[in-house]
N, C-alpha and C positions, 0 to 999 in steps of 0.2 A: 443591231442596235434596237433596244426594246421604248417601242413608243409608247408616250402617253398621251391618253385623251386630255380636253381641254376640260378643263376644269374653272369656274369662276363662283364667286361668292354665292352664286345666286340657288347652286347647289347645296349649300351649308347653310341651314338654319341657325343662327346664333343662337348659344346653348347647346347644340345638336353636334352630332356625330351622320359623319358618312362614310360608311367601310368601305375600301375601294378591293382593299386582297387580305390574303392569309395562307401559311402554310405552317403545317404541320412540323414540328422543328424534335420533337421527343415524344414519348408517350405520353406524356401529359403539360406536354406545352407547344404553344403556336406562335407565331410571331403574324402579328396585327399590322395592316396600317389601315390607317383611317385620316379622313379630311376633318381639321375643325378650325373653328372661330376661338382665338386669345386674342384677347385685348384689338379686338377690333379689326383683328388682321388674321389671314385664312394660312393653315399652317399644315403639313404630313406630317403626321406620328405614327412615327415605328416605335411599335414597343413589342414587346413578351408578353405573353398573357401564359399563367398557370390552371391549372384546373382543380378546380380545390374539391373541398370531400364531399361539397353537394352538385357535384359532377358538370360545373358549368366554368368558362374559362373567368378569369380576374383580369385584370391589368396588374402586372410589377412597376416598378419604380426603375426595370430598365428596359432603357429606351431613349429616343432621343427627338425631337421636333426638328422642321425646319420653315421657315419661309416658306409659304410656296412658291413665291418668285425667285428664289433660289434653288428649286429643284431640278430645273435647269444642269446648271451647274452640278450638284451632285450627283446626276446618271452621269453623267460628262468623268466626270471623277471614278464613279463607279466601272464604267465602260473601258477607261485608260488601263483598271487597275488587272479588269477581266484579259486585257490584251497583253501583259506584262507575263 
């Protein structure tokens, strides 16, 4: 079961980004996550990032946030689906 470190606001500067991981998913794209601040409240975004023609990764528009007091729950979800 893969742990995660604790994480609290006090990491995430509002406005700010904190990459926690990445891998390499094609030749020219990785799948991100990152910690951040919406609307007041500290959330993981997994997303896609592309690499566009001046050779540096983007963010796509796919991808998905959650809670982070919900993350919990979705390794949980993750980890059942690994066991199945």
């Amino acid at each position: 079961m893969a742990k995660t470190k604790n994480l609290d606001k006090s990491l995430v500067v509002e406005d700010d980004v904190t990459m926690l991981g990445s891998f390499q998913k094609g030749k020219v794209t990785r799948i991100v996550v990152v910690a951040k601040m919406w609307k007041d409240q500290l959330y993981m975004d997994f997303r896609q990032y592309h690499m566009g023609d001046d050779g540096t990764y983007h963010p796509t528009k796919k991808g998905f946030m959650i809670p982070y007091n919900q993350i919990g729950d979705f390794f949980t979800m993750i980890n059942n689906i690994a066991k199945a």
